[in-house]
VOPAGU-2260 file (C-alpha; in pm, 1 decimal, decimal comma):
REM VOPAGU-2260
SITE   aa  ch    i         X         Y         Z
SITE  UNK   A    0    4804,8   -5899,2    3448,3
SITE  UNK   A    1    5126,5   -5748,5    3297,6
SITE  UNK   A    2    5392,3   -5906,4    3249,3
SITE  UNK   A    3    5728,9   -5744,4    3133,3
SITE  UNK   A    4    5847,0   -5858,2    2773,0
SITE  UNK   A    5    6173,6   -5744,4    2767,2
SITE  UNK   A    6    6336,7   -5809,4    2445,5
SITE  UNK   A    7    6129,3   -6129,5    2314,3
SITE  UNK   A    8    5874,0   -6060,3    2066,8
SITE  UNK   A    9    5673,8   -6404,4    2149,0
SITE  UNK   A   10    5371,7   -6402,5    2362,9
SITE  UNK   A   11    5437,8   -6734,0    2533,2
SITE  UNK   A   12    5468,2   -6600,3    2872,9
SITE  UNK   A   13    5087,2   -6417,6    2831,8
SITE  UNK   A   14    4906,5   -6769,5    2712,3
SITE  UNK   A   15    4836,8   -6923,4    3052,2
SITE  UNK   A   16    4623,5   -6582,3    3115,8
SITE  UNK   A   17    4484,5   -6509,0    2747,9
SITE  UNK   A   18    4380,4   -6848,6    2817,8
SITE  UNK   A   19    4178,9   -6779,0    3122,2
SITE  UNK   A   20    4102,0   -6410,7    3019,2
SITE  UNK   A   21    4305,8   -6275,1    3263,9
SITE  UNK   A   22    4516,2   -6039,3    3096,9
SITE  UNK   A   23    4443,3   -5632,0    3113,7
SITE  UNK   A   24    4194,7   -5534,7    2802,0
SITE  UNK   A   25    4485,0   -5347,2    2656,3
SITE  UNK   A   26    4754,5   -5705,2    2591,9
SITE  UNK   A   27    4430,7   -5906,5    2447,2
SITE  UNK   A   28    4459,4   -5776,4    2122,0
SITE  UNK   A   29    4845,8   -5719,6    2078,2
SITE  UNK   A   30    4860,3   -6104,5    2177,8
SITE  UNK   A   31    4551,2   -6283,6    1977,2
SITE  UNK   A   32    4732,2   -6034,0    1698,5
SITE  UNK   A   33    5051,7   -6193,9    1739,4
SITE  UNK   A   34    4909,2   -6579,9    1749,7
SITE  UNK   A   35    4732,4   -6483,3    1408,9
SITE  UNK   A   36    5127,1   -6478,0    1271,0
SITE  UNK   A   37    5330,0   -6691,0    1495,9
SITE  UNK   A   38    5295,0   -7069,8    1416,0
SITE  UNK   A   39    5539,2   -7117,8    1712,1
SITE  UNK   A   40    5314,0   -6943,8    2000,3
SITE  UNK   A   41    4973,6   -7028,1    1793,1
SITE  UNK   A   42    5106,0   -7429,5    1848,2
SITE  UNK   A   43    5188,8   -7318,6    2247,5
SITE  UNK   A   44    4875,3   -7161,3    2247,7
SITE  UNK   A   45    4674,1   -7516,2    2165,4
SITE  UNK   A   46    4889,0   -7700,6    2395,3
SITE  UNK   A   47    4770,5   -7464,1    2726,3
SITE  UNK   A   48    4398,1   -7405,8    2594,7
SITE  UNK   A   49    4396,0   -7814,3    2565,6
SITE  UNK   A   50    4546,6   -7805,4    2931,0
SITE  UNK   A   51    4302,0   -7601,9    3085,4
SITE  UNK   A   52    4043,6   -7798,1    2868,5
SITE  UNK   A   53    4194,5   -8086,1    3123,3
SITE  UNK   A   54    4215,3   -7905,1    3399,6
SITE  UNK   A   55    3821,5   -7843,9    3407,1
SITE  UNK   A   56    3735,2   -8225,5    3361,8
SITE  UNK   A   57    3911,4   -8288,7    3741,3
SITE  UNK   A   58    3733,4   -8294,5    4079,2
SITE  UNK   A   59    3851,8   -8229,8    4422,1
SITE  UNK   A   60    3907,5   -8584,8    4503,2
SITE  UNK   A   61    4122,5   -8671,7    4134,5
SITE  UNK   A   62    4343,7   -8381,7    4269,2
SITE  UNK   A   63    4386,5   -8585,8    4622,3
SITE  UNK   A   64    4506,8   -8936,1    4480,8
């Protein structure tokens, strides 16, 4: 997956997929690089690992009601 970053420096946009380890090989390390020295996207980057963490703990029939 790549995504364009124009001019922002932040790796926001790439968490949902670092996340699930669905970025190309190639943005992995520029972005677990970048959340080693951005409190701002390392804080972002809890918040979507704990809502994947979530996600996991659903079944079919939570996601019907």
């Amino acid at each position: 997956m790549t995504a364009d970053r124009g001019g922002d420096p932040h790796v926001r946009h790439l968490l949902g997929a670092y996340v699930l380890d669905a970025l190309e090989a190639e943005e992995c390390g520029p972005v677990a690089g970048h959340l080693q020295q951005c409190e701002a996207c390392a804080a972002a980057y809890v918040e979507v690992a704990d809502a994947v963490s979530l996600l996991a703990l659903l079944n079919v029939d939570d996601l019907l009601e």
